[in-house]
N, C-alpha and C positions, 0 to 999 in steps of 0.2 A: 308699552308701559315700561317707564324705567324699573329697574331692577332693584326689587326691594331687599336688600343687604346690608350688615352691619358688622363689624371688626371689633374686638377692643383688647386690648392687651391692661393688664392690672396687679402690678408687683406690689405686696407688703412684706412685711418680716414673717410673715405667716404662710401665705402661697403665693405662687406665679403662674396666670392665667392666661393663656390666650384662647380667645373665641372667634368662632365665626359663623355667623347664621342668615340661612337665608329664609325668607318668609313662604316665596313660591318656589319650592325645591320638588324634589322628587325622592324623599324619604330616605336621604343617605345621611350615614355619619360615619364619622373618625372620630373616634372617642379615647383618649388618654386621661384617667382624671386618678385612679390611683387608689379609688373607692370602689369595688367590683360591682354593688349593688346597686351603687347610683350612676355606673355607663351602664347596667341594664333598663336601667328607667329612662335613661337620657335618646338610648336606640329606639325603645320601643314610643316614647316621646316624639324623635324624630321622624319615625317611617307611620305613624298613624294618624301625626298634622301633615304629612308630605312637606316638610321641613327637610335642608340641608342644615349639618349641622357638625362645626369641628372643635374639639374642645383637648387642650393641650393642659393640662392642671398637674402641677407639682405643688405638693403641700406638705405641709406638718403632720402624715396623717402616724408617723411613730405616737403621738400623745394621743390625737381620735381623729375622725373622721370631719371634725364639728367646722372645724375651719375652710376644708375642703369645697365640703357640700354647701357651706353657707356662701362663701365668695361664688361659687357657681352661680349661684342663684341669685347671687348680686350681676353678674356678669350677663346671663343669659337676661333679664328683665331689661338692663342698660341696652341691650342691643335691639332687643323686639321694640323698644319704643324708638328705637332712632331710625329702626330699617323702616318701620311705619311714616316716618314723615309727619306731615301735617294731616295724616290719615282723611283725605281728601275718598270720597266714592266708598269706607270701608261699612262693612254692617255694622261695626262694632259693638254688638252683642254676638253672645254666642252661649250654647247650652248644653251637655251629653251627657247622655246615660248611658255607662258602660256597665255589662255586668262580665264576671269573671266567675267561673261556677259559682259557687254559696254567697258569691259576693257585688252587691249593686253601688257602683257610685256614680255621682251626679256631680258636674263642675258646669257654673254657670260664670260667665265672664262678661263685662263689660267696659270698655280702652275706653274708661272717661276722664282719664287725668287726674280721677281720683283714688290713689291708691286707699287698699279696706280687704282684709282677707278676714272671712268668716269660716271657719274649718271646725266641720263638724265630724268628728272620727272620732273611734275609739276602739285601738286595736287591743289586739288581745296579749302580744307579746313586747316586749322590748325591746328587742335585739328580731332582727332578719340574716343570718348567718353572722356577723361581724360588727352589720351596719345599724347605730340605734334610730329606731325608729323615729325619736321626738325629733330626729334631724330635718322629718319630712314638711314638719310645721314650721321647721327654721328656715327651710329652701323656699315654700309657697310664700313665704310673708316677705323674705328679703326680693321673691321673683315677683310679686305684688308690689311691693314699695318702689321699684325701679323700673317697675314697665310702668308705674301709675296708672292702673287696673285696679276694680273692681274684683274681688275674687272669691267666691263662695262653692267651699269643697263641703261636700256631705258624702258621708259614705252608710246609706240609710241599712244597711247589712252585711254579716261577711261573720266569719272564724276566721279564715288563715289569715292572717297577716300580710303574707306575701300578694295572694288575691288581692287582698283591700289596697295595698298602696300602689299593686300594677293596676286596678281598675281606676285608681284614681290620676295616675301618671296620662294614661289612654283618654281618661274624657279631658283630662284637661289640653291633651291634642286636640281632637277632633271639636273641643269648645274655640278653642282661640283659631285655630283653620276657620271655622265658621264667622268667629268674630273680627278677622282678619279678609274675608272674603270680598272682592270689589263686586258691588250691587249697582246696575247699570242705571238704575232708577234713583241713585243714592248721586245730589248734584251738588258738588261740596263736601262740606264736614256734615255727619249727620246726628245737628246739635243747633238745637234755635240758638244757641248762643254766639253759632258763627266759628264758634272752636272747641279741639279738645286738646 
């Protein structure tokens, strides 16, 4: 099977990205992004879809964070749909529930060309050491718009904060591994419409 991988480099007046991801990795990453909380997401991201993943991010984050974690998430969605291809054989659904002690979340996905994030959370705090939280619905919706995905986060339980957005980093792994998975019985695109 060809090697499903993707590159992209992406300079504004705001950050300079470069990525690199691979779909069938084996759970490594290099993470430079300059956001401490969002390479924590981004590892545990990485090594629980069994994703490689390299991310070289310098940004603006002297004013906040916001520019950072949002071009990531522009970066990383651009690549998982090009590594994909014509997603030829993939299941392209995908489902998890992860719980994290006090806290259950749920990420169901589906690569239908139709980007749509439903995010159902509500954490308790606004700030995670440094990092504000509403970044995390800026990073899903910008990593939704650009993989053009389907994307529906529910975090049905939880207090810490921290909990909620690691359980929710984690299934949104272990959803897209799933929804990304080639199915032998899958003869094409798996879409009466012949494409996604």
């Amino acid at each position: 099977m060809t090697e499903r991988r993707a590159q992209i480099e992406r300079n504004t007046g705001e950050t300079q990205i470069k990525l690199d991801f691979t779909v069938d990795g084996e759970g490594k990453s290099e993470l430079e992004t300059g956001v401490p909380f969002l390479t924590h997401m981004l590892d545990l991201f990485t090594k629980h879809g069994h994703f490689n993943l390299t991310v070289d991010a310098n940004g603006d984050i002297e004013v906040d964070d916001h520019h950072t974690t949002e071009d990531i998430g522009i970066c990383l969605g651009h690549v998982l749909k090009e590594a994909l291809g014509d997603k030829k054989g993939i299941r392209r659904y995908g489902n998890a529930f992860v719980p994290m002690d006090e806290t259950l979340a749920q990420v169901v996905v589906d690569l239908s060309n139709r980007p749509h994030l439903e995010f159902r959370a509500e954490f308790p705090s606004q700030k995670v050491g440094t990092f504000d939280v509403e970044l995390v619905h800026e990073f899903m919706w910008k990593l939704a718009l650009e993989a053009r995905m389907n994307l529906h986060i529910i975090v049905h339980y939880g207090h810490n904060t921290h909990h909620m957005i690691e359980a929710v980093f984690k299934a949104l792994a272990r959803a897209l591994d799933e929804a990304t998975s080639i199915d032998e019985r899958v003869k094409g695109v798996p879409s009466t419409k012949g494409m996604l």
